[in-house]
C-alpha positions in Angstrom: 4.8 20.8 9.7 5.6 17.4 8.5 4.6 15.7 5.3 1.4 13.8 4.9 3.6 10.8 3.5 6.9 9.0 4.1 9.1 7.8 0.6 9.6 4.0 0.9 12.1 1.9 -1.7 9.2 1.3 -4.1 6.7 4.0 -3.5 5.0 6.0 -0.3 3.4 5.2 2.9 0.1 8.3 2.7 -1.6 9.5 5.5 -4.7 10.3 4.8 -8.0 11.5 7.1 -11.3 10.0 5.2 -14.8 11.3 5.4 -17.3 9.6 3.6 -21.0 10.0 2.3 -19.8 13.2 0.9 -21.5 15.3 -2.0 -18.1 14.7 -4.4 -14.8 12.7 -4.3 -12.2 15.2 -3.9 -8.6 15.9 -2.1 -8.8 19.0 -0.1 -5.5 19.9 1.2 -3.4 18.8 4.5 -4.5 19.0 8.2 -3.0 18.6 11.1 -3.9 16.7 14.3 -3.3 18.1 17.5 -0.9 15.3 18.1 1.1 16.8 15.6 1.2 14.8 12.2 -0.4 15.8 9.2 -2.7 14.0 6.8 -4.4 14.4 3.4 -7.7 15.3 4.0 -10.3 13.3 1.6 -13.7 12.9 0.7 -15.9 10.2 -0.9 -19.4 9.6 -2.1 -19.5 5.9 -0.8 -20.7 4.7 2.2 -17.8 3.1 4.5 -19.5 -0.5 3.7 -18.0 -3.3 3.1 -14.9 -1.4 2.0 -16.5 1.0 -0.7 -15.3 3.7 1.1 -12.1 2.8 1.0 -12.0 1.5 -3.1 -13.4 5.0 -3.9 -10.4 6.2 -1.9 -7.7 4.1 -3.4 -9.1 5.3 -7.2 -9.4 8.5 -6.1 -5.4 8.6 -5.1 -4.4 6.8 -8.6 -6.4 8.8 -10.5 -4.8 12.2 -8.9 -1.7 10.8 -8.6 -1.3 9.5 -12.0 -0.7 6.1 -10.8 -2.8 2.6 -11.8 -5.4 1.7 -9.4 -3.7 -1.6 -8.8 -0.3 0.6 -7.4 -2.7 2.2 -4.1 -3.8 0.2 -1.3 -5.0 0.9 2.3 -2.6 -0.6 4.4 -3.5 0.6 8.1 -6.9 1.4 9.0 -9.3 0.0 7.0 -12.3 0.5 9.3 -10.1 3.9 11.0 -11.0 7.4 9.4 -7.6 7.8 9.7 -5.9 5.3 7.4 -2.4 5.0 5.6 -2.1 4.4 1.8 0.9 2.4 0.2 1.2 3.9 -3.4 3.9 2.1 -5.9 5.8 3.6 -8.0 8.6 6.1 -8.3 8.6 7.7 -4.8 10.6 11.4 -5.5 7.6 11.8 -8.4 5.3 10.6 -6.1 6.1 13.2 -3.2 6.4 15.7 -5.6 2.7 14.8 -7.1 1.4 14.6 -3.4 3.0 17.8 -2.6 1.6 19.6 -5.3 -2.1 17.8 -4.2 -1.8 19.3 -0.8 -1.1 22.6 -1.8 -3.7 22.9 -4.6 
């Protein structure tokens, strides 16, 4: 299985599978696509409107990772379920705080 996330020189690339209009915001653990990468599996409250979905998503990643809001952004996919994050910061911590979010 692969890693939902590649390390980068400043940070991580995420891969991350979004559903929204949910009941909670919460990570739930990695899934894989029969094509064979895996991605974080999320869910959010907000509607996928004028990019709500995608700002609850972004402070839902900080606010697990431990990171400021201003460090996560979607950077592919914005209007995709299946999107990819760029989160800034130290990347060995950040793979091991991603990790640990996957296997909770």
């Amino acid at each position: 299985m692969t890693a939902p996330f590649r390390l980068r020189d400043d940070g991580v690339e995420m891969f991350v599978r979004l559903t929204p209009k949910t009941a909670m915001d919460r990570l739930e653990g990695i899934e894989i696509s029969a094509d064979g990468p895996s991605y974080l599996k999320a869910r959010v409250r907000a509607l996928p409107e004028n990019g709500a979905a995608n700002q609850a998503l972004e402070r839902l990643v900080a606010k697990s990772l431990g990171v400021p809001r201003s460090a996560v952004s979607v950077v592919v996919g914005g209007t995709a379920r299946l999107k990819m994050l760029r989160v800034l910061g130290d990347p060995a911590a950040l793979a091991r705080g991603i990790e640990a979010l996957s296997s909770a």
